[in-house]
C-alpha positions as CSV (number, residue, x, y, z in Angstrom):
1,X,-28.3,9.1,13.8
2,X,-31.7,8.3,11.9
3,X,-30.5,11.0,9.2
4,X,-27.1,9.3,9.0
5,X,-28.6,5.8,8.8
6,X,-30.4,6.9,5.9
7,X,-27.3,8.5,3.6
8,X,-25.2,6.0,4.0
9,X,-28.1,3.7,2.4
10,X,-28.6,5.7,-0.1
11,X,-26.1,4.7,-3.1
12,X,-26.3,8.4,-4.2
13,X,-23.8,9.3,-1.6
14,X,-21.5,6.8,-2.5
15,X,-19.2,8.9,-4.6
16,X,-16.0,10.4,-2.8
17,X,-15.0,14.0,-3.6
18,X,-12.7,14.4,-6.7
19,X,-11.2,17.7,-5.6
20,X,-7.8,18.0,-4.2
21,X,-4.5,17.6,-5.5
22,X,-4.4,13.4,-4.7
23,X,-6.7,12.8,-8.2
24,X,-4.1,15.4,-10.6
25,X,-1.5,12.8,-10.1
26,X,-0.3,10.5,-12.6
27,X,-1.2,6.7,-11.7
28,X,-4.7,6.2,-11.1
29,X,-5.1,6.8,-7.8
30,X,-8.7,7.4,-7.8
31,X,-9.1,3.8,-8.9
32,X,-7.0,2.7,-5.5
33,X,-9.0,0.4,-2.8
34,X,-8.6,4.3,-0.7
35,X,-9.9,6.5,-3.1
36,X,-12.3,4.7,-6.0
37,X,-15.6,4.3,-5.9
38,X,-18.5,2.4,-6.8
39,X,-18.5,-1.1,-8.5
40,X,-14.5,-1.6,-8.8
41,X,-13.9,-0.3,-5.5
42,X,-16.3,-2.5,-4.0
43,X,-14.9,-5.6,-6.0
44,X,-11.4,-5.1,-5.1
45,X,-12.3,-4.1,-1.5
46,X,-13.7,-7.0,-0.7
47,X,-11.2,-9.4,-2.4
48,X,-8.0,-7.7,-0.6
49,X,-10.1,-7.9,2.7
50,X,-10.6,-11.7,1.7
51,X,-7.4,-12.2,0.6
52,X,-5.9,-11.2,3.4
53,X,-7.8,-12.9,6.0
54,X,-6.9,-16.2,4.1
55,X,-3.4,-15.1,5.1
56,X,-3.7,-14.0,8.7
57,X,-5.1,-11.0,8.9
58,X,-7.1,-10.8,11.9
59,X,-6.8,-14.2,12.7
60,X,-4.8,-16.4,15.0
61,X,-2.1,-17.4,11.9
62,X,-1.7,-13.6,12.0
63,X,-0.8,-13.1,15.8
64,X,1.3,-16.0,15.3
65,X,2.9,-14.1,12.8
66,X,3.4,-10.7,15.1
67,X,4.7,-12.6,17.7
68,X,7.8,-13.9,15.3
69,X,8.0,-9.9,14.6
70,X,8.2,-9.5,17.8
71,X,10.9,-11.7,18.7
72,X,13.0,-10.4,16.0
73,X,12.3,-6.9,17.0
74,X,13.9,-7.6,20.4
75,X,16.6,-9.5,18.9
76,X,17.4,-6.0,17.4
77,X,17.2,-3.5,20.2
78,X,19.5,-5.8,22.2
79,X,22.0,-6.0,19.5
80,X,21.4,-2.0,18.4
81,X,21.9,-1.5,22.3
82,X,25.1,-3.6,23.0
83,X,26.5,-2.0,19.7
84,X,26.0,1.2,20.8
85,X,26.2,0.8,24.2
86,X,24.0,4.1,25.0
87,X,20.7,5.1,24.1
88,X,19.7,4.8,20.3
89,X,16.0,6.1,18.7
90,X,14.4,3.2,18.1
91,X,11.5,4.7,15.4
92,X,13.4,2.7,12.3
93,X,13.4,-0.1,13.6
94,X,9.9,-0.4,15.6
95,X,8.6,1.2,11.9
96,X,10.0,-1.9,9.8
97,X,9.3,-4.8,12.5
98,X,5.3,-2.9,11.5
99,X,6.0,-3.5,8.0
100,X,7.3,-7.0,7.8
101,X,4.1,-8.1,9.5
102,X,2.2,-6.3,6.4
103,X,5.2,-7.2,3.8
104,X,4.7,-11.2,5.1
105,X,1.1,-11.0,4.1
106,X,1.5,-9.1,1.1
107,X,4.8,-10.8,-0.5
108,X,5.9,-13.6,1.6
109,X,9.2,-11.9,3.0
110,X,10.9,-10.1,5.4
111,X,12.5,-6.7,4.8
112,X,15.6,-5.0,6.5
113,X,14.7,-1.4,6.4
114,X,18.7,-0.5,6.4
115,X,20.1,-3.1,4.5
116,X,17.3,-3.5,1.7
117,X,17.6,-0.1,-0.3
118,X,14.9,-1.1,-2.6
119,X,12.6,-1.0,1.0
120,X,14.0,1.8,2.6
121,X,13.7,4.0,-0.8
122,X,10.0,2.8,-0.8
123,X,9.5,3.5,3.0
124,X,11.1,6.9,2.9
125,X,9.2,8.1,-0.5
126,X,5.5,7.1,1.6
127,X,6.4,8.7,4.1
128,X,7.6,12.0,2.6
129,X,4.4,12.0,0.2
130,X,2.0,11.6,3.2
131,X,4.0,14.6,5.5
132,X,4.0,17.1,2.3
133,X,0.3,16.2,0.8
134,X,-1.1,16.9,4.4
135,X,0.9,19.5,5.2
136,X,0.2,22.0,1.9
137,X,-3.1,22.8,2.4
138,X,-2.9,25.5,-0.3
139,X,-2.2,22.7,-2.8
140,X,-4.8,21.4,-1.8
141,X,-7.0,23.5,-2.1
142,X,-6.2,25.2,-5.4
143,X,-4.5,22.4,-7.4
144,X,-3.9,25.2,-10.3
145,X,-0.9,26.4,-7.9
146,X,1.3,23.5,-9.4
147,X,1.5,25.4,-12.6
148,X,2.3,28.7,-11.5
149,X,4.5,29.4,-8.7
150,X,7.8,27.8,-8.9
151,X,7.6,26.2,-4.8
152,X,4.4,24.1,-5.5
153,X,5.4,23.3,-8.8
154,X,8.6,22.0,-7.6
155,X,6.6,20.1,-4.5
156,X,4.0,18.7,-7.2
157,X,6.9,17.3,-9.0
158,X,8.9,16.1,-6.2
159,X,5.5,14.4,-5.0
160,X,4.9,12.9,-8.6
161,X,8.2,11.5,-9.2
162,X,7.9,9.9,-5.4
163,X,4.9,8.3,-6.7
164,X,6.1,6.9,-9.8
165,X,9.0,5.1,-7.7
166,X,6.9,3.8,-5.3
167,X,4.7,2.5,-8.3
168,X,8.2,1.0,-10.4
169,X,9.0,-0.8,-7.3
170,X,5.5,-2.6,-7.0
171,X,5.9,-3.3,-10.5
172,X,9.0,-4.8,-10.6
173,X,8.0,-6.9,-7.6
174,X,5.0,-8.4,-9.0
175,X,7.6,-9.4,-11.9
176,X,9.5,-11.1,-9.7
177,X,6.6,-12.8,-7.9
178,X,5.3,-14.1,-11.0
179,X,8.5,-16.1,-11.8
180,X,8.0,-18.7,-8.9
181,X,4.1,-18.2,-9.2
182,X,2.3,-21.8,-8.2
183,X,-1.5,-21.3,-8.6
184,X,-1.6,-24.8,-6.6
185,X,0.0,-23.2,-4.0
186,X,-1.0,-19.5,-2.9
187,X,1.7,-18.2,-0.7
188,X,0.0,-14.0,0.3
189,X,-2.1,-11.7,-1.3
190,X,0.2,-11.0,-4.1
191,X,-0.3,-15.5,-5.1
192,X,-3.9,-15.1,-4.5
193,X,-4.5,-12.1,-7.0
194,X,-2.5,-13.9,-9.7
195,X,-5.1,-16.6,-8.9
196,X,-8.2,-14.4,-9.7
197,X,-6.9,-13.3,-12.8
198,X,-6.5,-17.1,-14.0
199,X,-10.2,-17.9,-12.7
200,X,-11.2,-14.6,-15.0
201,X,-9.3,-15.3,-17.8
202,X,-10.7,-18.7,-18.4
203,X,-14.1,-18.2,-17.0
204,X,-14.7,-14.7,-19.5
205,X,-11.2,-14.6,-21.5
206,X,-10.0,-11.8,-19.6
207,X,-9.1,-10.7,-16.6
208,X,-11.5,-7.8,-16.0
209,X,-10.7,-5.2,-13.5
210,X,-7.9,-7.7,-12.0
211,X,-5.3,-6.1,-14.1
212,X,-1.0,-5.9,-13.1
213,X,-1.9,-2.4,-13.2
214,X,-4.9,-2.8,-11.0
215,X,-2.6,-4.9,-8.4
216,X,0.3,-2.4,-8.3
217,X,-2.6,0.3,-7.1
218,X,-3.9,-2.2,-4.5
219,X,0.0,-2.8,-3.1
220,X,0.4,1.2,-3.1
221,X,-2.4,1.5,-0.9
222,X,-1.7,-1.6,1.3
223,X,1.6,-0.2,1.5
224,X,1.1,3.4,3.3
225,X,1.0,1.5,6.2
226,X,4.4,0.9,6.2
């Protein structure tokens, strides 16, 4: 433990490992609040973790919040149940009751998994990139395969063009949020971003690290958990 102690002290063990196939992919992901390092990762880290307290996270406004989830949630098992009238897998709907409680802090809104497609696309394009990049250990392992032989190729691509809708769809939401943006009144983490780029701009004349770009790598990470 003493040993331990010591490292993670010692900012020369700070870095993360650049190996792997995560850092070959187009968007920056090694500048995410998961995988970056050093000064901007510890800036952004501890503004989302701010942020997001200011908005319920881990705080009683928060639980308030999971309980309306919750009364929804059960809302829809009874109707999904009386519909059906049998038994029904209940994974979709448990999985986006989960997500509103993130989407709420993050965007101010609730999310149908079936009826929004924009969401579901989203949903299903995390959750397929998370099952195949821990899943294809030779990927990896040897990155170079992507170029070679036509099955990881075809995976690398499949995983990259995944990525880059995930990404769109942050993007186009932060468009969207910006057109009823009220730096008077902060409404989730999304408001409260928007907020610290203002502060920048007229404090230094720019926004610094707290770029659109930036922010559509902080929601991609923030997202996984949905």
């Amino acid at each position: 433990m003493d040993t331990i102690r010591r490292l993670f002290k010692d900012e020369k063990f700070n870095d993360r490992c650049h190996l792997g196939i995560l850092h070959k992919l187009q968007g920056d992901l090694s500048e995410s609040i998961v995988l970056g390092n050093g000064d901007l990762w510890q800036e952004h880290r501890q503004f989302s973790v701010q942020a997001l307290r200011t908005f319920g996270f881990g705080k009683p406004g928060g639980e308030e919040r999971i309980q309306q989830e919750a009364k929804f949630l059960v809302a829809k098992l009874r109707e999904q149940q009386e519909q059906r009238g049998t038994g029904f897998e209940p994974e979709l709907t448990l999985a986006t009751s989960v997500a509103n409680v993130i989407s709420f802090m993050l965007f101010s809104v609730r999310v149908d998994r079936v009826d929004d497609q924009r969401f579901s696309q989203f949903a299903d394009n995390v959750t397929k990139n998370i099952m195949e990049l821990t899943s294809d250990v030779e990927l990896e392992i040897w990155p170079w395969l992507r170029f070679i032989y036509p099955p990881f190729a075809r995976k690398f691509r499949d995983i990259q063009e995944r990525l880059s809708q995930t990404q769109d769809s942050m993007r186009q939401l932060i468009a969207e949020h910006k057109e009823t943006f009220d730096p008077n009144h902060p409404r989730d983490y999304v408001d409260a971003y928007f907020c610290e780029q203002e502060i920048r701009r007229n404090a230094s004349g720019n926004e610094g690290t707290f770029t659109d770009e930036q922010l559509i790598r902080n929601l991609s990470d923030l997202c996984r958990w949905f």
